[in-house]
N, C-alpha and C positions, 0 to 999 in steps of 0.2 A: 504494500500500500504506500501511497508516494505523498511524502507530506502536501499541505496545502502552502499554496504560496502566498505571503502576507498581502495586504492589498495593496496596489502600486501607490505611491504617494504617499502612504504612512508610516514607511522607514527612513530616519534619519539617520545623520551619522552619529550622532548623541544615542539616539537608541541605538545601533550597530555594535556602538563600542559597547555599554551596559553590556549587550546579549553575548560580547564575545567573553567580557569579564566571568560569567553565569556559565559559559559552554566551552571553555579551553579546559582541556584536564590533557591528563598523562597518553593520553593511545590517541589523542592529535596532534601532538608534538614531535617533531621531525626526528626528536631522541629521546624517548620515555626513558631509557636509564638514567638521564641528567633531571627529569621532572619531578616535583616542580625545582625549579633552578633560585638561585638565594633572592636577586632582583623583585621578579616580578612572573607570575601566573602566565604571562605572555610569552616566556622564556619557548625557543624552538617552534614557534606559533607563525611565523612571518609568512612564509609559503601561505598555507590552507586560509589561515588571514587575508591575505592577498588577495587570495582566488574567490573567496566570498565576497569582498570588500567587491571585487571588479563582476562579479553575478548584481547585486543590487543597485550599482551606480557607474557601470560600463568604464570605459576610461582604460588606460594601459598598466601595466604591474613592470613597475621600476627594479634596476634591481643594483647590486651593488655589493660594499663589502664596509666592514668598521674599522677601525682601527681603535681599540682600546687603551687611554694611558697609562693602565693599572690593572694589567689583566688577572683574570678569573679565569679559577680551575676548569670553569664549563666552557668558557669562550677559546677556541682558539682563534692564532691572529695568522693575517687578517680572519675575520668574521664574514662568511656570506650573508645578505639581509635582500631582501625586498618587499617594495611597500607600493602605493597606488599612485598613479598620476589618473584624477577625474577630467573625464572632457571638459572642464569648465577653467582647467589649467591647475588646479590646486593641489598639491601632494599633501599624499594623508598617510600618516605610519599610526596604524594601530597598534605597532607592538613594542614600540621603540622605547617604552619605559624597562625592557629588559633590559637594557643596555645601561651601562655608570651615566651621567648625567656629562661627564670630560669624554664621552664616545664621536669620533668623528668620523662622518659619512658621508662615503667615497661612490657617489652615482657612476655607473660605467655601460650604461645603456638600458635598454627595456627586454622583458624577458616574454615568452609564449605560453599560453593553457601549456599546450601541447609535449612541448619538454618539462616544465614544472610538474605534471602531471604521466612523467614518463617511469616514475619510481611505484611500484605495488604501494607501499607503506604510504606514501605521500597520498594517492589517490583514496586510498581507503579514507585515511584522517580527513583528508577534503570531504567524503560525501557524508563522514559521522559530522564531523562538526555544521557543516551545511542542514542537512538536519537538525539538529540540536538547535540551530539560530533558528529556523523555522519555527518549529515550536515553540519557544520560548519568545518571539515574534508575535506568534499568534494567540500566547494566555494573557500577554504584556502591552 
């Protein structure tokens, strides 16, 4: 049975982000044995983030790398990351509170579903968590 889709117009990004805070756990994160990571809940979430972020508000999935001043056991350096660019020009990182607040990021083009979604484990956590924001979309 295929979730319901919330109604067009009444997702915003403010609600987006609340439903991802509510729907990220360990078996969406691009590496459960690091989750949840010391930062933040968001930690390993940027992918499947991405790719939902880019389902409700179209736009291209950015992508890049961090470079951290003070690295963390769970970060290696550089760090892969990507986040949205919306057609309206505006970049939007849902998940970038994983990172130290001194993290600096390093854009190096845009990225495709198609490869993002070329890892089994990746595609899985994309359609639990796609799910999950659904729902929690539609009781909210």
């Amino acid at each position: 049975m295929q979730d319901k889709k919330p109604k067009q117009g009444t997702v915003t990004l403010p609600k987006l982000g609340a439903a991802f805070k509510q729907c990220w756990s360990q078996e969406t994160s691009y590496n459960p044995r690091t989750w949840p990571p010391i930062n933040h809940s968001s930690g390993g979430q940027c992918v499947v983030t991405s790719l939902v972020v880019q389902d409700f508000f179209g736009g291209r999935i950015l992508k890049g790398y961090t470079e951290i001043l003070e690295p963390l056991e769970v970060y290696p350096i550089p760090h892969f990351h990507c986040w949205n660019l919306l057609s309206n020009g505006r970049e939007v990182d849902l998940t970038k509170s994983q990172f130290p607040k001194d993290a600096v990021f390093i854009k190096t083009g845009t990225e495709n579903r198609k490869s993002l979604l070329s890892r089994k484990q990746t595609r899985m956590s994309y359609h639990l968590l796609k799910s999950r924001i659904r729902k929690f979309l539609n009781k909210n």
